[in-house]
N, CA, C and O of each residue as an XYZ file, in Angstrom:
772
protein
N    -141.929    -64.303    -19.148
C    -142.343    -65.449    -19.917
C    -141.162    -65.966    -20.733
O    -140.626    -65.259    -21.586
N    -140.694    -67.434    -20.410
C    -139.935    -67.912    -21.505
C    -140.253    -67.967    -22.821
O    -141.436    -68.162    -23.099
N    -139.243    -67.802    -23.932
C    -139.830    -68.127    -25.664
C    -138.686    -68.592    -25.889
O    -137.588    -68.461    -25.347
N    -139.139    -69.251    -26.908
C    -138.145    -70.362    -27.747
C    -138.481    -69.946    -29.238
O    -139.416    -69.326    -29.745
N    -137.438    -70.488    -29.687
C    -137.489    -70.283    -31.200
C    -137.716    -71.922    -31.754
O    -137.126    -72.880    -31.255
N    -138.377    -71.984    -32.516
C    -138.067    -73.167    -33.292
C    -138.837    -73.877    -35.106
O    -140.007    -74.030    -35.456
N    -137.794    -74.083    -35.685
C    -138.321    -74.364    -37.594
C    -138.471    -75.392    -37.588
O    -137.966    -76.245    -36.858
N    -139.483    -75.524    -38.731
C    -140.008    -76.547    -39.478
C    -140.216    -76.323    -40.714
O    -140.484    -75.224    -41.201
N    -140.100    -77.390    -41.311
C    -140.789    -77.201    -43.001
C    -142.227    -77.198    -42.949
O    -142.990    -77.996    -42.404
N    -142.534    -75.822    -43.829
C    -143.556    -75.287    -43.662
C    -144.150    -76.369    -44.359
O    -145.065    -76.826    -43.674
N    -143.987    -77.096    -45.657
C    -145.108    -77.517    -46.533
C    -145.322    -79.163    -45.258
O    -146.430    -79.694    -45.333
N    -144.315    -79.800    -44.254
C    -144.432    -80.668    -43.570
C    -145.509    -80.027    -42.424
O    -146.295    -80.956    -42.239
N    -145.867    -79.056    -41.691
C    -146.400    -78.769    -40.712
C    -147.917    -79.034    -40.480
O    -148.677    -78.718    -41.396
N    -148.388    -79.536    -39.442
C    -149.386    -79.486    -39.487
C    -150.954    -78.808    -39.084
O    -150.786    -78.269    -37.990
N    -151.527    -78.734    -39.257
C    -152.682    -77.823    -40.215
C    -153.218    -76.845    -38.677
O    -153.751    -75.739    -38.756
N    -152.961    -77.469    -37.544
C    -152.962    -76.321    -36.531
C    -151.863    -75.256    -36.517
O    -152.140    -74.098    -36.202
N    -150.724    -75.593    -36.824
C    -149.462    -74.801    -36.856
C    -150.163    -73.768    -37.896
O    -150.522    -72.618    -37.644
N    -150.296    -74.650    -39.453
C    -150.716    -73.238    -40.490
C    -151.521    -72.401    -40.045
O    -151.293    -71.198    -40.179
N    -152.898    -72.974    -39.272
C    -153.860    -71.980    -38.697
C    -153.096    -70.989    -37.933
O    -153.076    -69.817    -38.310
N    -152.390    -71.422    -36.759
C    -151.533    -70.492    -35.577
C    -150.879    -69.389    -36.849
O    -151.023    -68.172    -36.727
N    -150.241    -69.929    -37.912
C    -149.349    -68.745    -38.402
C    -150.291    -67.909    -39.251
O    -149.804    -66.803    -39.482
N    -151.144    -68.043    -39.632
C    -151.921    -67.598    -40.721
C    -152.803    -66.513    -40.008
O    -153.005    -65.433    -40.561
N    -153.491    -66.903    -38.385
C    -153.975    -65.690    -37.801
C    -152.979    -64.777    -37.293
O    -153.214    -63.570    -37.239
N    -151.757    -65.331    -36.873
C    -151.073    -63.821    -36.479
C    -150.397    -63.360    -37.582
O    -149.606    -62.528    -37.138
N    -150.265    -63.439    -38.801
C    -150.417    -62.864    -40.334
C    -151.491    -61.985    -40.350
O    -151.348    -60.771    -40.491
N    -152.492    -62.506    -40.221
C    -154.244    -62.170    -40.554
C    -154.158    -60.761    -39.319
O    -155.126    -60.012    -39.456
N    -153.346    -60.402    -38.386
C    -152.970    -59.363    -37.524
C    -152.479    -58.211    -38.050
O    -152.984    -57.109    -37.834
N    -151.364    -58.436    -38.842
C    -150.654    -57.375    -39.836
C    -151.202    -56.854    -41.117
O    -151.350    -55.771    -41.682
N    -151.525    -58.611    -41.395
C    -151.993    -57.942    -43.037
C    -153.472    -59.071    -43.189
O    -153.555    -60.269    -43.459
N    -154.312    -58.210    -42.930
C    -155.661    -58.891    -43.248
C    -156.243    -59.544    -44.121
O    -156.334    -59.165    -45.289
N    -156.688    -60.552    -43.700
C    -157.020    -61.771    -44.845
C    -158.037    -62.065    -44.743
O    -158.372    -62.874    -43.878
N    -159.093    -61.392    -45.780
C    -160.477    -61.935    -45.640
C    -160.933    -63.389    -45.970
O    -162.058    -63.793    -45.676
N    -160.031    -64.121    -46.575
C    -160.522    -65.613    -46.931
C    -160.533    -66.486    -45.506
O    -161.201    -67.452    -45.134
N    -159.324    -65.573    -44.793
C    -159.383    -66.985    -43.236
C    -160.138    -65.925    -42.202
O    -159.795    -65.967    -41.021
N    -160.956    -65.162    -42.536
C    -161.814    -64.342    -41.614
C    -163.114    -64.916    -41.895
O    -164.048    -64.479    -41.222
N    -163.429    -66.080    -43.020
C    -164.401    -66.797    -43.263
C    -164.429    -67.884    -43.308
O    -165.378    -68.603    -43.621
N    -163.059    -68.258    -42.904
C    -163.204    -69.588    -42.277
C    -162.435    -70.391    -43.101
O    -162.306    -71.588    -42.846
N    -161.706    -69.673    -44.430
C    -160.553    -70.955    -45.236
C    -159.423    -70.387    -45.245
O    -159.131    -69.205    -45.425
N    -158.600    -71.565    -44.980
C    -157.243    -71.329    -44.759
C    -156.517    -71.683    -46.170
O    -156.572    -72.795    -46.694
N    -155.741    -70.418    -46.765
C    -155.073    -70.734    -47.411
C    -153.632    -70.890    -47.297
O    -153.280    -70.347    -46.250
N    -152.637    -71.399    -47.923
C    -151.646    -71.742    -47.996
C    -150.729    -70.631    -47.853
O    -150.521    -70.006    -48.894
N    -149.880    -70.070    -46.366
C    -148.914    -69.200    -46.617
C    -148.246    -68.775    -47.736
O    -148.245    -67.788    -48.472
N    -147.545    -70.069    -47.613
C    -146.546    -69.894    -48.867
C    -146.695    -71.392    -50.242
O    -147.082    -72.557    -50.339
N    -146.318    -70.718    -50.732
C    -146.017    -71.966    -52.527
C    -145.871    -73.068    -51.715
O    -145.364    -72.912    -50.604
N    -146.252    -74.221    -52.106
C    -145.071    -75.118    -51.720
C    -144.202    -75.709    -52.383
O    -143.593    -76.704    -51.991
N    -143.998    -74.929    -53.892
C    -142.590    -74.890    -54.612
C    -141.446    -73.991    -53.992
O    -140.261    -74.134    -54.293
N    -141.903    -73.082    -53.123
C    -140.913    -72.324    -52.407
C    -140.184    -73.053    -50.992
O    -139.504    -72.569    -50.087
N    -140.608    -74.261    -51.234
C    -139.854    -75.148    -49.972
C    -139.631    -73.869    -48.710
O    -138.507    -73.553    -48.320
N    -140.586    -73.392    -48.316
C    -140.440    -72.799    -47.119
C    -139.809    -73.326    -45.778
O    -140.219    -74.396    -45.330
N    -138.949    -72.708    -45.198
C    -138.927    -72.822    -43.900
C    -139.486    -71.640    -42.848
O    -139.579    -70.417    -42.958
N    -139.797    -72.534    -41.836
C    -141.107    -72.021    -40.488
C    -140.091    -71.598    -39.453
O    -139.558    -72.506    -38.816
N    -139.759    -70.396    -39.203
C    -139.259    -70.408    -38.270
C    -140.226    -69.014    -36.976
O    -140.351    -67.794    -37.074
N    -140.704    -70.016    -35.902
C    -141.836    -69.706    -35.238
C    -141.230    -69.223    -34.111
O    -140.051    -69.564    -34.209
N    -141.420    -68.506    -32.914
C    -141.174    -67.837    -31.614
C    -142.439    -67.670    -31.127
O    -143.370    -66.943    -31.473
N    -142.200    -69.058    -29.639
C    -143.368    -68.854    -29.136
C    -143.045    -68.369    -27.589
O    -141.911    -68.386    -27.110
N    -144.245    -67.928    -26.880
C    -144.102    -67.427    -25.363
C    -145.555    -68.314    -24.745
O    -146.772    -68.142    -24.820
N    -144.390    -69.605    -23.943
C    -145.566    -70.511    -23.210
C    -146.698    -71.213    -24.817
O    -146.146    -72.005    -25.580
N    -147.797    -70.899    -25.018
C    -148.414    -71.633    -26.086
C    -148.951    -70.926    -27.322
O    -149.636    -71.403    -28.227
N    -148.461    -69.597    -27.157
C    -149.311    -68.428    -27.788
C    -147.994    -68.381    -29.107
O    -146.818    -68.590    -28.811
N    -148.345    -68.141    -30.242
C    -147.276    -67.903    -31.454
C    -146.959    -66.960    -31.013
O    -147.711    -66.681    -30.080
N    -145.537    -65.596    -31.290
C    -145.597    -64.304    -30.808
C    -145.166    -63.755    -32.040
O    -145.671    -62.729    -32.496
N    -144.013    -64.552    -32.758
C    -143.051    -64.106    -33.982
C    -143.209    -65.184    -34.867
O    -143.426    -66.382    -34.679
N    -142.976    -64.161    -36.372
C    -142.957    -65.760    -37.353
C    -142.378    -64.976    -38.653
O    -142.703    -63.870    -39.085
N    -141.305    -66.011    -39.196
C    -140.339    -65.483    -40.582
C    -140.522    -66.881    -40.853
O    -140.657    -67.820    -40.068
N    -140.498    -66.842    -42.344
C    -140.055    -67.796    -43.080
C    -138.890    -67.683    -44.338
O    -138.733    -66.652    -44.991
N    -138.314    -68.608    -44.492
C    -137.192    -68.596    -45.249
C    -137.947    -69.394    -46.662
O    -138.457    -70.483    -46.400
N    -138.040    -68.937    -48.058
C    -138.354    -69.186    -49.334
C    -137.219    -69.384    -49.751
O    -136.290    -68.886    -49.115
N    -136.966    -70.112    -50.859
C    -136.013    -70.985    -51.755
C    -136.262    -71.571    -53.270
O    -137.057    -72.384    -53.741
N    -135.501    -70.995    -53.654
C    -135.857    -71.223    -55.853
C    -134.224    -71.414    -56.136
O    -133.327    -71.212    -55.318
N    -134.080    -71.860    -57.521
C    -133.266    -71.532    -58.184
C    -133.849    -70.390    -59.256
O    -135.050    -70.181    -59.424
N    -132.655    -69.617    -60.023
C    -133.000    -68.381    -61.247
C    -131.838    -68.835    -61.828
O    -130.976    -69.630    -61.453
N    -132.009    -68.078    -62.956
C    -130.741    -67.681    -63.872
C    -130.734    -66.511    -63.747
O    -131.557    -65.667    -63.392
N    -129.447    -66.512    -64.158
C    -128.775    -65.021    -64.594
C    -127.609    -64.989    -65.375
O    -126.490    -65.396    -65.067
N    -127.973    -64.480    -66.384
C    -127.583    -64.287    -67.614
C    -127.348    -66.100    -67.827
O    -128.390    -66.728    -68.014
N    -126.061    -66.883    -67.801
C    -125.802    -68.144    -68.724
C    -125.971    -68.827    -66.614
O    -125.883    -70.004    -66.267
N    -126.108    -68.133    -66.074
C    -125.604    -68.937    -64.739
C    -127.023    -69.594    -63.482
O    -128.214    -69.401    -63.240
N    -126.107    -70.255    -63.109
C    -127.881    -70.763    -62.252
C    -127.557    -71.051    -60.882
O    -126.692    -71.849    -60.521
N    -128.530    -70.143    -59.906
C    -128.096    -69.788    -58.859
C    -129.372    -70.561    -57.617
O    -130.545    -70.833    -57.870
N    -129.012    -70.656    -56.973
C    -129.931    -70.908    -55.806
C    -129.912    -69.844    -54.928
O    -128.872    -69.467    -54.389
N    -131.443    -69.118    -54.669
C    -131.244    -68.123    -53.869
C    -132.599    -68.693    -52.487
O    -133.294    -69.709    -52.480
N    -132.528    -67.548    -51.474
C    -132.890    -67.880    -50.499
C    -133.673    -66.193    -50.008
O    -133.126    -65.151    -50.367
N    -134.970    -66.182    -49.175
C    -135.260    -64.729    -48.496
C    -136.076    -65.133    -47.677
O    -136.646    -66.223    -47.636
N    -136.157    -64.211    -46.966
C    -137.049    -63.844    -45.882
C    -138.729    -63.390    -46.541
O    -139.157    -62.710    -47.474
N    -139.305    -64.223    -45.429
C    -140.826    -63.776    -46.165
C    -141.812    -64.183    -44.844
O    -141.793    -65.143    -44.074
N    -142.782    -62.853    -44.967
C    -143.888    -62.955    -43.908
C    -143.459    -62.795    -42.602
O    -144.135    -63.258    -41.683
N    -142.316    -62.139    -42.375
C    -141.659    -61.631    -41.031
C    -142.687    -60.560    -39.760
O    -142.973    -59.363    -39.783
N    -142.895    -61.268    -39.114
C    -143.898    -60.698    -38.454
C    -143.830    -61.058    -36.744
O    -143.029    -61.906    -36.351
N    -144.718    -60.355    -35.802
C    -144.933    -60.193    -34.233
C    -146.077    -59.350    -33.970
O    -146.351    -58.159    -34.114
N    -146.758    -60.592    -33.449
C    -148.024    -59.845    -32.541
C    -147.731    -58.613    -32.089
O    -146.703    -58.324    -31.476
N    -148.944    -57.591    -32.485
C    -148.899    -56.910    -32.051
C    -148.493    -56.137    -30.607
O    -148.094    -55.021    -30.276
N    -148.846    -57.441    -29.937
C    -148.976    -57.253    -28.737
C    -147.983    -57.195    -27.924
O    -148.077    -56.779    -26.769
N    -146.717    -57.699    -28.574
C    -145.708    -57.721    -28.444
C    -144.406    -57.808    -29.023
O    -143.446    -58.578    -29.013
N    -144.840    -56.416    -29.675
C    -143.531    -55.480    -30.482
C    -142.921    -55.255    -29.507
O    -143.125    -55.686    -28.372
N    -141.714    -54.207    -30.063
C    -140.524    -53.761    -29.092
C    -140.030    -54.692    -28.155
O    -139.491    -54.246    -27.143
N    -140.136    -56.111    -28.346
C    -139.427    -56.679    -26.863
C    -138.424    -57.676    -27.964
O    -138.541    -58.896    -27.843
N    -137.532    -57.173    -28.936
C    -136.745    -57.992    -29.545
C    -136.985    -59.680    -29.983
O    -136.201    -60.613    -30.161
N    -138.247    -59.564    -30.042
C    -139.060    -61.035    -30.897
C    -138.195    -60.670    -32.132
O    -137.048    -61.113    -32.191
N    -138.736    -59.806    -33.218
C    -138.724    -59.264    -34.940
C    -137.215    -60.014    -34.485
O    -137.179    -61.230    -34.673
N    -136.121    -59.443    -33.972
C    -134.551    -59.316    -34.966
C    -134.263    -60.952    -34.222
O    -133.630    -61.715    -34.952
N    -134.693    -61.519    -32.821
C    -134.405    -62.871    -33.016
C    -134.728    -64.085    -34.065
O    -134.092    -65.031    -34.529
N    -135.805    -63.656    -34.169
C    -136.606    -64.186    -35.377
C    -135.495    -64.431    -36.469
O    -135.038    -65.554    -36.688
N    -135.057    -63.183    -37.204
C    -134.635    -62.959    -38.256
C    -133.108    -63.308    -38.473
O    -132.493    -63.691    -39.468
N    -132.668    -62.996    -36.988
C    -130.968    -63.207    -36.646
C    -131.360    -64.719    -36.855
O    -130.758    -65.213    -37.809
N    -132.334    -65.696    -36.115
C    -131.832    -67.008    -36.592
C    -132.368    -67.287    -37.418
O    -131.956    -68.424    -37.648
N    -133.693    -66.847    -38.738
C    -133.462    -67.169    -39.811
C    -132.621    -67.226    -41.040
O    -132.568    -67.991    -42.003
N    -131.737    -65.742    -40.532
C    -130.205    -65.613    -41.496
C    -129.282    -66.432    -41.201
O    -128.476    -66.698    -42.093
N    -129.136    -67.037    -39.934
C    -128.047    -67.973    -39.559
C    -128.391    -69.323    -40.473
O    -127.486    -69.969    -41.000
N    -129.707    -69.656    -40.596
C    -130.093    -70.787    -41.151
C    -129.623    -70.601    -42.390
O    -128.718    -71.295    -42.854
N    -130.123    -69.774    -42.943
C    -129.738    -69.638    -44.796
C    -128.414    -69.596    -44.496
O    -128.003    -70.730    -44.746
N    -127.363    -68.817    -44.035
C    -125.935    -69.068    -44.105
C    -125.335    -70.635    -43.725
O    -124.248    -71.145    -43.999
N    -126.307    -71.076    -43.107
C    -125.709    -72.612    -43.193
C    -126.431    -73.525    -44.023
O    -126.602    -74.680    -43.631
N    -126.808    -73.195    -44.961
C    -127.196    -74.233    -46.084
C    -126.244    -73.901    -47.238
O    -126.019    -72.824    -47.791
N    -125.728    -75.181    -47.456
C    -124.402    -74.856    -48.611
C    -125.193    -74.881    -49.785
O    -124.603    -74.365    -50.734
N    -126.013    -75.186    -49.976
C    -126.843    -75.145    -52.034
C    -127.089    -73.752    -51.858
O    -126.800    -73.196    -52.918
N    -127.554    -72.796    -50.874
C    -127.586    -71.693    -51.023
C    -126.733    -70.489    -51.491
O    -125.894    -70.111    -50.673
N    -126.800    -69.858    -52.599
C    -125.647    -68.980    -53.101
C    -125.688    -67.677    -52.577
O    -124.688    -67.064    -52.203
N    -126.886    -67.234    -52.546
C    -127.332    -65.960    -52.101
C    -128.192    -65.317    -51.497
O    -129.055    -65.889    -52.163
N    -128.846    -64.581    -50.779
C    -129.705    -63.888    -49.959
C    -130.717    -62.711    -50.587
O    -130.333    -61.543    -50.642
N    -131.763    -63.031    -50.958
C    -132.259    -61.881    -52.082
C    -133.646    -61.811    -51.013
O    -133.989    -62.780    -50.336
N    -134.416    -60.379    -51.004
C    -135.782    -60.118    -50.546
C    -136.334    -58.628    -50.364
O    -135.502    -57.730    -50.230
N    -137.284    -58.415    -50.358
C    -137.797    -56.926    -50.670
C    -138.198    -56.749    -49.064
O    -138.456    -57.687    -48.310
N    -138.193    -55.305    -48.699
C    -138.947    -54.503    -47.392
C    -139.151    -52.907    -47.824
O    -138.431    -52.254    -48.579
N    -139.908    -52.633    -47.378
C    -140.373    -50.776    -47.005
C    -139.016    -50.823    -46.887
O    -138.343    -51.715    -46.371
N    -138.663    -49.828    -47.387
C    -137.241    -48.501    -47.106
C    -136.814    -48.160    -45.759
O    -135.684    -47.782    -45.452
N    -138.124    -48.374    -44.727
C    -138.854    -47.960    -43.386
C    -137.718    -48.904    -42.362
O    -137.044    -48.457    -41.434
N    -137.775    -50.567    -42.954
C    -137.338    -51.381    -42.402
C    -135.710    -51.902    -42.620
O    -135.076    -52.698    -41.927
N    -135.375    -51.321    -43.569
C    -133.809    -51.700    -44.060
C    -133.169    -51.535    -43.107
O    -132.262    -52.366    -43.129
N    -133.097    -50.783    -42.050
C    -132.350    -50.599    -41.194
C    -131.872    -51.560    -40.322
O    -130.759    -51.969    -39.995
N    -133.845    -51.984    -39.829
C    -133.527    -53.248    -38.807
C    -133.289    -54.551    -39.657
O    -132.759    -55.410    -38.954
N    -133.424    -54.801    -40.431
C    -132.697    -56.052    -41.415
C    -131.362    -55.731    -40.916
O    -130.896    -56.569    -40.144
N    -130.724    -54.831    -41.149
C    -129.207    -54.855    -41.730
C    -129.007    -55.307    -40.059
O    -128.410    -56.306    -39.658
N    -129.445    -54.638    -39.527
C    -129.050    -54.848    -37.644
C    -129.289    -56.392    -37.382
O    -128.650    -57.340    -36.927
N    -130.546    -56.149    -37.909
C    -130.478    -58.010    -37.143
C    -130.045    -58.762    -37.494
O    -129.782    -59.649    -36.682
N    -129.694    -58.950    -38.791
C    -129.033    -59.831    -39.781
C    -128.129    -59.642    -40.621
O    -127.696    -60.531    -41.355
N    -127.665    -58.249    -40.614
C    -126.421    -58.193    -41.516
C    -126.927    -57.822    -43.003
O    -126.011    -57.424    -43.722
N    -127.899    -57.861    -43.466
C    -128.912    -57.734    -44.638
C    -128.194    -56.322    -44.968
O    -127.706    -55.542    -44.150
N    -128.266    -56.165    -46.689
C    -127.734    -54.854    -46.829
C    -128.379    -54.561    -47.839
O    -128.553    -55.490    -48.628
N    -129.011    -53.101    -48.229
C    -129.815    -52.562    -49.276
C    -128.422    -52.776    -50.554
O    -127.201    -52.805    -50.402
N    -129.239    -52.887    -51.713
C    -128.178    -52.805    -53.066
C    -129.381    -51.948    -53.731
O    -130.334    -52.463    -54.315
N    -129.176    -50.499    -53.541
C    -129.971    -49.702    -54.716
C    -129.964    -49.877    -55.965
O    -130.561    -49.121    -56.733
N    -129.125    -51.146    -56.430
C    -128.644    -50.768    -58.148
C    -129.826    -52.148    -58.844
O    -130.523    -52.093    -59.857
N    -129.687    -53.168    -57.944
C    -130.913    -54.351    -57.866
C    -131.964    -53.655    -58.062
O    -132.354    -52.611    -57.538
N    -132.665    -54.730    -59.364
C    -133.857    -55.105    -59.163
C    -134.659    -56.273    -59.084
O    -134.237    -57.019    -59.967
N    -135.545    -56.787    -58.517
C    -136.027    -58.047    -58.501
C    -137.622    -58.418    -59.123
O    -138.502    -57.782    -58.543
N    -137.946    -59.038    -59.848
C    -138.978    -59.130    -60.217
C    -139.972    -60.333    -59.898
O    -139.508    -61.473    -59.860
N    -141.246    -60.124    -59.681
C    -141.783    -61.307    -59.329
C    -141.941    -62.515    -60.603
O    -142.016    -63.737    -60.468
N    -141.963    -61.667    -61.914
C    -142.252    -61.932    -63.030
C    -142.369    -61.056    -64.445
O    -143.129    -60.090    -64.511
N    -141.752    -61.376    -65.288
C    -141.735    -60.947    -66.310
C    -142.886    -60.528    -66.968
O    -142.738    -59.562    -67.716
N    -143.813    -60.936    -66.891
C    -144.989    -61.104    -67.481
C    -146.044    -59.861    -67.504
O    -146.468    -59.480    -66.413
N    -146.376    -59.374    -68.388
C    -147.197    -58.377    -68.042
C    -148.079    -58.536    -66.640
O    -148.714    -59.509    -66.234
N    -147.883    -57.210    -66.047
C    -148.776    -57.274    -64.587
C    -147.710    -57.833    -63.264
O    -148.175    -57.819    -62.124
N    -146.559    -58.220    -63.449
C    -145.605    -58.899    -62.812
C    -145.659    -57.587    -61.764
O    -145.951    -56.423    -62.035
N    -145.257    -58.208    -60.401
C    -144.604    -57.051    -59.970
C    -143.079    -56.947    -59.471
O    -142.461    -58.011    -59.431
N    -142.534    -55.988    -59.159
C    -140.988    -55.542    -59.254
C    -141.049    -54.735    -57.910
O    -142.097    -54.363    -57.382
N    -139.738    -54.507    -57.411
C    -139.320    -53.892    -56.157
C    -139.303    -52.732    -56.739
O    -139.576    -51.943    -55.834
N    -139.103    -51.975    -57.986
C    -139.182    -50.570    -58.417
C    -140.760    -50.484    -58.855
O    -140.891    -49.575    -59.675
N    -141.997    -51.142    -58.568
C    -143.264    -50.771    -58.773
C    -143.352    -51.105    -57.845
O    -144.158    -50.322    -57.343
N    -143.043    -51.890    -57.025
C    -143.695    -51.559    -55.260
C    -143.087    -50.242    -54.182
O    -143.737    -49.755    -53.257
N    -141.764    -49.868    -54.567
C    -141.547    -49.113    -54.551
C    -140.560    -49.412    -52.939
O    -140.401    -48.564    -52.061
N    -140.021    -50.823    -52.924
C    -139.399    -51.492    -51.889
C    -137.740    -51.321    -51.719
O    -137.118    -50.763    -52.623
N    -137.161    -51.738    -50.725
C    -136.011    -52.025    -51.021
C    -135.683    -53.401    -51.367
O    -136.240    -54.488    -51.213
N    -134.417    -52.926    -51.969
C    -133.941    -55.003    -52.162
C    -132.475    -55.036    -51.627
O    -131.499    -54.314    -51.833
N    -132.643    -55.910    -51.024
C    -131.866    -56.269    -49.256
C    -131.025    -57.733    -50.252
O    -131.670    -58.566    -50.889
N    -129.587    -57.706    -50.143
C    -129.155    -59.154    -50.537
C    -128.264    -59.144    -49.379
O    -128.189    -58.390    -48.409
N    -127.429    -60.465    -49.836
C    -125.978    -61.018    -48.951
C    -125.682    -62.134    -49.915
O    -126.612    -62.753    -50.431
N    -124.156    -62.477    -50.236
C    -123.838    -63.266    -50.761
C    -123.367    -64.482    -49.523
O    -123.027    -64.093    -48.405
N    -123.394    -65.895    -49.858
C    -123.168    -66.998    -48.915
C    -122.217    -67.831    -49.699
O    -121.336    -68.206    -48.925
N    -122.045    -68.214    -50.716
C    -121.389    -69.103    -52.082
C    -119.827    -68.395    -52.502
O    -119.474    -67.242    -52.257
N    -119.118    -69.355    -53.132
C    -118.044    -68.805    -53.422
C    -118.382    -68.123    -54.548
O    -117.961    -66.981    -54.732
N    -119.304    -68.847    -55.561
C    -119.781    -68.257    -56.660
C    -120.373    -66.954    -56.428
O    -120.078    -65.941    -57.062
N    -121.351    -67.037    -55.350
C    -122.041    -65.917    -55.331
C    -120.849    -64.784    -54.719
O    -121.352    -63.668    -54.586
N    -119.630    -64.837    -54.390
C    -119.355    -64.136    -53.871
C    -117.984    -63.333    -54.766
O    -117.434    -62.245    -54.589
N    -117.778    -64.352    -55.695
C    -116.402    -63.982    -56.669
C    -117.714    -63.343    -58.109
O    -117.181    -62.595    -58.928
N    -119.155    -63.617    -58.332
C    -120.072    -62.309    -58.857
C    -120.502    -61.761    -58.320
O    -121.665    -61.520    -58.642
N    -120.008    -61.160    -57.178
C    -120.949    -60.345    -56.442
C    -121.508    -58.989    -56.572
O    -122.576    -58.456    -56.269
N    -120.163    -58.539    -57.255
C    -120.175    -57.008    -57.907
C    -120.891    -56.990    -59.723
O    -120.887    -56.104    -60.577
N    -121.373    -58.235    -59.722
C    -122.287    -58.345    -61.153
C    -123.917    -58.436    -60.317
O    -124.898    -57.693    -60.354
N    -123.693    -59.418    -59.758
C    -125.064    -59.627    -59.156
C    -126.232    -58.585    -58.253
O    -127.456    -58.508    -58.153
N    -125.012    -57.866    -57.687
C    -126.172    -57.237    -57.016
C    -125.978    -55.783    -57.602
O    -125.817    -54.834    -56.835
N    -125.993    -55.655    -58.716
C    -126.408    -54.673    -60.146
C    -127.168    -55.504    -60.861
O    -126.549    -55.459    -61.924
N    -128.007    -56.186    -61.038
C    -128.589    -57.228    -62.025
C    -130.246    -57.209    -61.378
O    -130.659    -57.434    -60.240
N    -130.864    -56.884    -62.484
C    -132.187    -57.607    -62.538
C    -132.006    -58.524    -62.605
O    -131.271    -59.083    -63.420
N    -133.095    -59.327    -61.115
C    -133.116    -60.710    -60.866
C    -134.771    -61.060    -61.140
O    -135.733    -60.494    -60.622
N    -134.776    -61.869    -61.852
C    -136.361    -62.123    -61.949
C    -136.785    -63.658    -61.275
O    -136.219    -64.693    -61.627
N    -137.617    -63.624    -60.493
C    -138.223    -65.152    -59.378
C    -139.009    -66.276    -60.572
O    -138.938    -67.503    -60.510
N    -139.745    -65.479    -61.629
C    -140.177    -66.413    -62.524
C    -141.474    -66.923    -61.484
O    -141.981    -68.044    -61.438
N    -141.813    -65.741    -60.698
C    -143.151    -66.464    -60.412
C    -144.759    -65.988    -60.960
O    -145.081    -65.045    -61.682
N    -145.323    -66.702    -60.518
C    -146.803    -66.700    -61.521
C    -146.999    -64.928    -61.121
O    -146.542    -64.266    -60.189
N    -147.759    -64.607    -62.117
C    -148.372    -62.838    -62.093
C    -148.918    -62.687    -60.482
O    -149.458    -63.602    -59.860
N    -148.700    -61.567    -60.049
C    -149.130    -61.241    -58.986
C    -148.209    -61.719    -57.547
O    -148.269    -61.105    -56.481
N    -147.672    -62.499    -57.703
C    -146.468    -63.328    -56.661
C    -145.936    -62.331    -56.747
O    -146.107    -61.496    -57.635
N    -144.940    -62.245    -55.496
C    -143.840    -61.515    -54.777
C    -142.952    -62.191    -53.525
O    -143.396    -62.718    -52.505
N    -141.910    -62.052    -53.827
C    -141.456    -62.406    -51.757
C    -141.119    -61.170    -51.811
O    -140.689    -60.603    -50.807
């Protein structure tokens, strides 16, 4: 079977696409709201998502999306970029869907110049194949937070790794500050990428 890869802006897509991505989500990680019939919104659409989908013939097979914010840190203000909702039918694991997926969602973030840096959480389980498919590298000294806020959660209470890459000149002449630095997303309680 041929597959193709191909992105879109998630908050532009339309509402069959969200359905297509939202049940093979609803595969991995179960979602009782679209098991009753409402579809909610993958992602923010302050996170200007990008869709990057892998299909075989008409069936979805793979799906990553690329999220996007600015933060501060300490006096400085950065534009960062991650991976989120990286996923493949079950049905067809092991046939190198996951790292194409991901190899051309990292190519994408490396070619967006507002982008400074590469920040995102995984199981400990998965660091490996990040780093393989994409070059992604654990920084044990990082932490990332979803939010400050009481109840926030953090990659040291989920108990994740945090995977960066620098892309920016900036990001790359702080690099040895940055990825020692609590980074906080400033998103609402309970959020995470």
């Amino acid at each position: 079977m041929e597959t193709n890869i191909f992105c879109t802006d998630y908050n532009q897509a339309d509402e069959a696409l969200k359905w297509e991505i939202a049940v093979l989500l609803d595969k991995i990680w179960p979602d009782s709201e679209l098991r009753k019939g409402n579809l909610t919104p993958t992602h923010r659409p302050a996170l200007n998502a990008r869709s990057f989908c892998l299909r075989g013939g008409e069936k979805l097979l793979g799906y990553a999306a690329v999220v996007q914010q600015s933060i501060r840190l300490g006096k400085t203000i950065f534009t960062v970029a991650g991976l989120s909702c990286v996923a493949v039918d079950p049905d067809w694991q092991g046939q190198r869907i996951g790292q194409r997926i991901v190899r051309s969602a990292t190519e994408w973030i490396k070619n967006q110049p507002q982008i400074d840096f590469g920040i995102f959480t995984c199981h400990p389980s998965l660091s490996g194949f990040y780093q393989q498919a994409g070059g992604w590298q654990v920084q044990p000294q990082a932490v990332l937070l979803g939010s400050q806020e009481p109840g926030g959660l953090s990659s040291v209470s989920l108990g994740v790794d945090v995977l960066m890459l620098p892309f920016s000149h900036k990001a790359t002449q702080n690099w040895d500050w940055i990825r020692r630095s609590e980074i906080c997303l400033s998103l609402p309680v309970g959020d995470f990428w």
